[in-house]
C-alpha positions in Angstrom: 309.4 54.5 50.3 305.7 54.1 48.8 305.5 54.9 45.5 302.6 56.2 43.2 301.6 56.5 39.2 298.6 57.3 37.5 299.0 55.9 33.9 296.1 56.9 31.4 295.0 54.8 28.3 294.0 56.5 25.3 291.9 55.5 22.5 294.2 54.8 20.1 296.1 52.0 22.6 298.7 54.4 23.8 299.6 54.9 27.3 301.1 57.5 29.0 302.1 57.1 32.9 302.4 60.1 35.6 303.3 60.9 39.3 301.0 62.6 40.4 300.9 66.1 42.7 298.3 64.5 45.1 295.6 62.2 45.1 292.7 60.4 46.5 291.6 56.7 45.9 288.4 55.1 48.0 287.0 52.0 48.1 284.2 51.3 50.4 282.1 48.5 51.3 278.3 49.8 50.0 279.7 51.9 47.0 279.5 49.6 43.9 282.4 51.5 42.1 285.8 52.9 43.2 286.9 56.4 42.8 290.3 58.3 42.3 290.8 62.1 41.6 293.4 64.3 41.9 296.0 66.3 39.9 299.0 65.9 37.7 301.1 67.9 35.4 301.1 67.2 31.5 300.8 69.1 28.4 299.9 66.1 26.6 295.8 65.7 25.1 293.4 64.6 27.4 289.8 64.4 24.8 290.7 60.7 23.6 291.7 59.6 27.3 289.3 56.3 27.9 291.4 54.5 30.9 292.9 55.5 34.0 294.7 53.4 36.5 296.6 54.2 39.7 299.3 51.9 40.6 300.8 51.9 43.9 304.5 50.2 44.3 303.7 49.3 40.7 300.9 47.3 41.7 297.1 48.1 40.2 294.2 49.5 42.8 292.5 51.0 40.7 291.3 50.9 36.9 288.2 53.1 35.9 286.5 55.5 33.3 287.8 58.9 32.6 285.0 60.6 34.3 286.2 64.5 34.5 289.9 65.1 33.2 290.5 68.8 33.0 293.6 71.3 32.2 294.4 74.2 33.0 297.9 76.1 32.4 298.3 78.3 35.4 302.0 80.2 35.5 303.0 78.0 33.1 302.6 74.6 34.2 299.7 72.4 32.6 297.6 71.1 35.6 295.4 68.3 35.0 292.2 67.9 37.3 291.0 64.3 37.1 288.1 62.3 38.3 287.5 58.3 37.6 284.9 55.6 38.8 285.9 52.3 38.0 283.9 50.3 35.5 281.6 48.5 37.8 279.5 52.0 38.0 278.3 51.2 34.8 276.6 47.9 36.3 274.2 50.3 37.7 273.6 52.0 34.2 272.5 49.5 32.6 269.7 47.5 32.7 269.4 43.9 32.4 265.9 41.8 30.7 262.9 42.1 33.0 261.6 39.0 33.8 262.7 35.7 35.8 266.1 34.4 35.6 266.2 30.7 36.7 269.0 28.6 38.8 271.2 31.3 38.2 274.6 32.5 39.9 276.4 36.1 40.6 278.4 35.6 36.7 275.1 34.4 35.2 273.6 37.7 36.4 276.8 39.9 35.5 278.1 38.5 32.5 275.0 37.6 31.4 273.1 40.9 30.9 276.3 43.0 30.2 279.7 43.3 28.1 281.2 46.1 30.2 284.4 45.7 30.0 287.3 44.9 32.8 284.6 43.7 34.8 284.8 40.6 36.8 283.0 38.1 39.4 284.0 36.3 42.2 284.0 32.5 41.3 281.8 29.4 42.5 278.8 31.4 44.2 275.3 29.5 44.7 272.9 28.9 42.6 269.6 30.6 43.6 266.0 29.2 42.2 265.5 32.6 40.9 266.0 36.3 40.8 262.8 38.6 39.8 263.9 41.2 38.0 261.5 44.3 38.2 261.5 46.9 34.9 263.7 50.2 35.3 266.1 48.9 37.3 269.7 48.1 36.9 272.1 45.0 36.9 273.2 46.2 40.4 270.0 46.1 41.6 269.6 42.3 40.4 273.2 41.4 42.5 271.6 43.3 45.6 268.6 40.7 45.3 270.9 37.6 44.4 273.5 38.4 46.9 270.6 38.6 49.8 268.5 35.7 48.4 271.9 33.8 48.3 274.2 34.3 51.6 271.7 37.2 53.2 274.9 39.8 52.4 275.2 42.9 50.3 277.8 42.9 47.5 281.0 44.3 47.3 283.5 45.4 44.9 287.1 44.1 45.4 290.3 44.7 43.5 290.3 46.3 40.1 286.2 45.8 39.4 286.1 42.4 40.8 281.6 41.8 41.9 281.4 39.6 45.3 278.7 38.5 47.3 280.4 35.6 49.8 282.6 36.6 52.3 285.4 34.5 51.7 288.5 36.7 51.3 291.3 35.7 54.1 294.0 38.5 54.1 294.8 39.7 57.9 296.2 43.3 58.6 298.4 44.1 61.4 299.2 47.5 62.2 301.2 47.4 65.6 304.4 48.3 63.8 302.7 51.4 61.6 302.9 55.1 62.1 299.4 55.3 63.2 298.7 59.3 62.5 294.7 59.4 64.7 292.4 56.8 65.2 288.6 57.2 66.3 285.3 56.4 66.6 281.8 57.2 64.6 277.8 57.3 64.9 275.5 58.1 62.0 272.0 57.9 62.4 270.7 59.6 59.4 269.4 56.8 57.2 268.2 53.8 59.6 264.9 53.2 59.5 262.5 52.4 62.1 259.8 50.2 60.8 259.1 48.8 57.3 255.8 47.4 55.4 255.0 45.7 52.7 252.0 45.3 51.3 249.9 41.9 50.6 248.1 40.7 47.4 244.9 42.1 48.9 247.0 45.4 49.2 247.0 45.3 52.7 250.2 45.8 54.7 250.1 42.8 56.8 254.2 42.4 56.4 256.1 44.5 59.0 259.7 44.5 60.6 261.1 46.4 62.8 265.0 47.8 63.5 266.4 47.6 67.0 268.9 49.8 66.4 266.4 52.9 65.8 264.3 51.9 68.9 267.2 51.8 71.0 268.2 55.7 69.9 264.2 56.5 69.8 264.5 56.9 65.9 260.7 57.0 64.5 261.2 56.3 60.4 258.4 54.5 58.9 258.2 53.7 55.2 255.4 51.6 53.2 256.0 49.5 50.0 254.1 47.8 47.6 254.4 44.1 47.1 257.4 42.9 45.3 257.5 40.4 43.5 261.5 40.3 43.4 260.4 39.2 47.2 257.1 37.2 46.4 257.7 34.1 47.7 259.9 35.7 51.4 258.2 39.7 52.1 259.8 39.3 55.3 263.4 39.0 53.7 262.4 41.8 51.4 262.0 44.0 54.6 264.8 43.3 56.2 266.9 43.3 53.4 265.7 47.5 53.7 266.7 47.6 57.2 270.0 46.5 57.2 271.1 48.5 54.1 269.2 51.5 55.9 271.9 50.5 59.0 274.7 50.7 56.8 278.5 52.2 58.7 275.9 54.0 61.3 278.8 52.8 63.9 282.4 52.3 62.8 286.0 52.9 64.1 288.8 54.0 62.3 292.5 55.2 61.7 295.2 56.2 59.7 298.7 55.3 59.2 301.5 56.1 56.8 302.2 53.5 53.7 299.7 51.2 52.2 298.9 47.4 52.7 297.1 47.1 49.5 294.0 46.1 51.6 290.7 45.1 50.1 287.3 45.3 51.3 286.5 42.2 54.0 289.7 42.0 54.4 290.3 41.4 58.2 292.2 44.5 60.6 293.8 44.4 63.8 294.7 47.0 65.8 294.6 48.5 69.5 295.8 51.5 71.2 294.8 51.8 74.7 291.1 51.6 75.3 290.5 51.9 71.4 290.6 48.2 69.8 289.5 46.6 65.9 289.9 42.7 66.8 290.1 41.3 63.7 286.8 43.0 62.0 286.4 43.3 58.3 287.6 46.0 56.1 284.7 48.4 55.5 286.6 51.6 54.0 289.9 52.2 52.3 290.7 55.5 51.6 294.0 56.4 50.3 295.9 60.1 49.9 299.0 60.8 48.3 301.3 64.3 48.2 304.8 65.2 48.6 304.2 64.5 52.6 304.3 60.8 51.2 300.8 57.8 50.9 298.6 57.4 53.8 295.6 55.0 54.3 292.7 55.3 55.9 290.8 52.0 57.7 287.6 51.3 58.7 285.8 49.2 60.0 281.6 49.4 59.9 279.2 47.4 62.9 276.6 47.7 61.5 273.7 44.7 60.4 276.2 43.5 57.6 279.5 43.6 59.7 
């Protein structure tokens, strides 16, 4: 039987480990952070709480900031409400130097312009010539513009606050001996775009693109930009870097089973039943629930301009 424990860190270096009544952990593919909440019953103090992990079969998913810890004593028992992002949200609090950074990589733009700590990068990525880096805006934002300038991706968080930009994970799923609780099929059309501009050094807007996906559901969103110089010497990768973020999940499949696989993000699933099929696509979504019913996982898979 899958088993689950939410262990919180305290300031001090102590540590004090839980089961937990119920609770929720997601990871998904265009969220730079993780998130786990739920509840749990202690007396113990929660002010100097800094840490909170969830292990599953003693294994670490998740390690983040105590975001929202809360208790209450209702008839008695001392129910604690909880909320954590893991550390990698704070790669979009904080902003690195403005300027150029030169023949850099995805840990030269991480480590470089941040100490946050348990964060980590995926290994041997390109070097790019260069990454602009406008003022006001984050690291994130800087790994968004490597990660496109560099494999024409979007980055992704894997593990406990790992930063990726390849596509180079290898773990297969196979889910033809699960209890597979619903399975199904989703459209979202709320955020794609339909045509983007970018204006020139004259300040005209003589840079265009335009998404087949909104012309095929007769979606009119326009939007203009000013030239940016994070795009200076490639506008037209600038543009479509917009329109495939603004296609982001708008069609995906997915399913549930009881237990957990400990599955990451581009990780590959498989799965069919009857007319409804995921040949080996990339993890997209991973959202897991626990309660006294027992741990279920939810999979999905996004086909959209990234997949």
């Amino acid at each position: 039987m899958d088993t689950a424990s939410i262990t919180f860190i305290y300031t001090d270096g102590t540590t004090a480990s839980y089961t937990p009544i119920d609770f929720k952990f997601t990871r998904e593919r265009y969220t730079p952070y993780t998130t786990l909440e739920g509840h749990l019953l202690t007396a113990h103090d929660i002010t100097d709480i800094n840490t909170v992990y969830l292990y599953i079969n003693n294994k670490p998913v998740h390690c983040g900031m105590a975001d929202f810890i809360q208790r209450k004593n209702f008839k008695g028992r001392n129910i604690i409400t909880f909320l954590s992002r893991g550390f990698t949200l704070l790669l979009g609090q904080n902003e690195p130097v403005p300027g150029i950074i030169s023949n850099v990589d995805l840990k030269g733009i991480v480590t470089g312009n941040s100490d946050i700590p348990y964060v980590k990068c995926q290994e041997s990525t390109k070097t790019v010539n260069y990454i602009y880096v406008k003022e006001k805006t984050s690291i994130w934002d800087a790994v968004c513009a490597y990660s496109y300038k560099a494999y024409k991706t979007y980055p992704y968080i894997t593990g406990t606050n790992t930063v990726n930009a390849a596509s180079n994970n290898i773990a297969h799923h196979s889910y033809f001996a699960e209890t597979v609780t619903y399975f199904g099929e989703r459209l979202s059309t709320s955020g794609l775009l339909s045509q983007v501009f970018m204006a020139d050094s004259d300040g005209k807007y003589t840079y265009t693109k335009q998404n087949a996906f909104s012309e095929k559901r007769k979606i009119v969103k326009k939007k203009y930009y000013p030239l940016d110089r994070q795009w200076y010497s490639s506008p037209e990768d600038g543009l479509q870097s917009k329109l495939d973020y603004s296609n982001k999940g708008y069609i995906s499949a997915e399913f549930q089973y009881k237990g957990h696989q400990f599955e990451d993000i581009m990780d590959r699933a498989v799965y069919k039943n009857g007319n409804f099929a995921i040949n080996s696509e990339r993890i997209a979504s991973v959202q897991v629930t626990g309660n006294k019913r027992g741990i279920f996982t939810k999979i999905a898979v996004y086909r959209d301009s990234y997949a």
